[in-house]
C-alpha positions as CSV (number, residue, x, y, z in Angstrom):
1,X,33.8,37.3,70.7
2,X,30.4,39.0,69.7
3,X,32.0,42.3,68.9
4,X,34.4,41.5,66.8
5,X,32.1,39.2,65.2
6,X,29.6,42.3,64.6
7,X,31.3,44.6,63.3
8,X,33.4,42.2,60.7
9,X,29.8,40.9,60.2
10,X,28.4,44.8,59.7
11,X,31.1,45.8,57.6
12,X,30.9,43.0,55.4
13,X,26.9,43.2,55.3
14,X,27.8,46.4,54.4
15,X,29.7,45.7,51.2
16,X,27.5,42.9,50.4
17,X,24.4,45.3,50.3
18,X,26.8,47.9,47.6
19,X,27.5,45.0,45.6
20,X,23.8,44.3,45.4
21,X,22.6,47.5,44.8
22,X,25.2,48.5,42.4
23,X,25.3,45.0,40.8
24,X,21.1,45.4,39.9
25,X,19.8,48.8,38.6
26,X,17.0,50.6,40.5
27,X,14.5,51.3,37.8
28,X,11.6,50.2,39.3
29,X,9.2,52.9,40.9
30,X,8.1,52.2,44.6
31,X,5.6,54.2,46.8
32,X,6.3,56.5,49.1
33,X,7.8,54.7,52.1
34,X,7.4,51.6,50.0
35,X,10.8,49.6,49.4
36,X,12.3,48.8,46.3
37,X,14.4,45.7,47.7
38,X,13.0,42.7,46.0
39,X,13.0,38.8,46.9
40,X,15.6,38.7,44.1
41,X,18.2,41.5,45.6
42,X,17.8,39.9,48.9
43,X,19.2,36.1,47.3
44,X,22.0,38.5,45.4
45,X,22.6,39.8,49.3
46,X,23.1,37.2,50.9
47,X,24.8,35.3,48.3
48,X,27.7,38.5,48.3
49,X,27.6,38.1,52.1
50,X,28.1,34.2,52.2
51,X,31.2,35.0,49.4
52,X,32.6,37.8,51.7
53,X,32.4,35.7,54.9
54,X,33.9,32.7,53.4
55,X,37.0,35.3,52.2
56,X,37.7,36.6,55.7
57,X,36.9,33.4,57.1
58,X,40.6,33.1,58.8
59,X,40.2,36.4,59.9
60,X,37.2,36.6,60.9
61,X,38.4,32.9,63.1
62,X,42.0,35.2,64.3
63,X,39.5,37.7,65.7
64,X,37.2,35.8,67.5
65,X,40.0,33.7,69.2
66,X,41.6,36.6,70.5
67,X,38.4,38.3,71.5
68,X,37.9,35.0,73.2
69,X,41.1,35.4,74.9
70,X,40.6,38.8,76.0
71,X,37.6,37.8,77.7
72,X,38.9,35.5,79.4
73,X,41.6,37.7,80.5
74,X,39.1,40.1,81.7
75,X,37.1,37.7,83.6
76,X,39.9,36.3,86.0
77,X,41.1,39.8,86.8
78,X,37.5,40.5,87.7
79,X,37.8,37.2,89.8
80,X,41.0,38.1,90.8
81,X,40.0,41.8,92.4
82,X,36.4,41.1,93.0
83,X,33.1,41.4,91.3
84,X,32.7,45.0,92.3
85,X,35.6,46.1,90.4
86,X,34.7,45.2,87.0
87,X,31.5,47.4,87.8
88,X,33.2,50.5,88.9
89,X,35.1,50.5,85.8
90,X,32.4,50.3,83.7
């Protein structure tokens, strides 16, 4: 369920961060090393994350249920052929 999750997750955090960054121009100046993210393009990033996640919501729901079942699926043929088996093919 967790990888599925992620990388839906990562690729919309992802997008959410462009639309912040594009959305808010970057004139500030910033030290070296320093970042120029403020307080205020971190409320824009989240709030483009929370829009994006309630989007794909049923996708993001069709994914995790069959990851779910796919784990499941994996864990009784490891209970099926034995605990060492799922080991040697990993």
């Amino acid at each position: 369920m967790r990888r599925a999750t992620i990388s839906i997750a990562f690729t919309g955090r992802s997008r959410a961060e462009r639309l912040a960054v594009t959305e808010k121009a970057k004139a500030r100046s910033h030290r070296r090393g320093g970042s120029r993210w403020t307080r205020s393009d971190e409320q824009l990033f989240q709030d483009h994350v929370e829009r994006l996640a309630f989007e794909r919501r049923t996708e993001i729901a069709v994914l995790a249920r069959k990851l779910q079942r796919q784990e499941r699926a994996i864990t009784g043929m490891r209970r099926t052929l034995g605990d060492d088996a799922g080991n040697a093919a990993a």
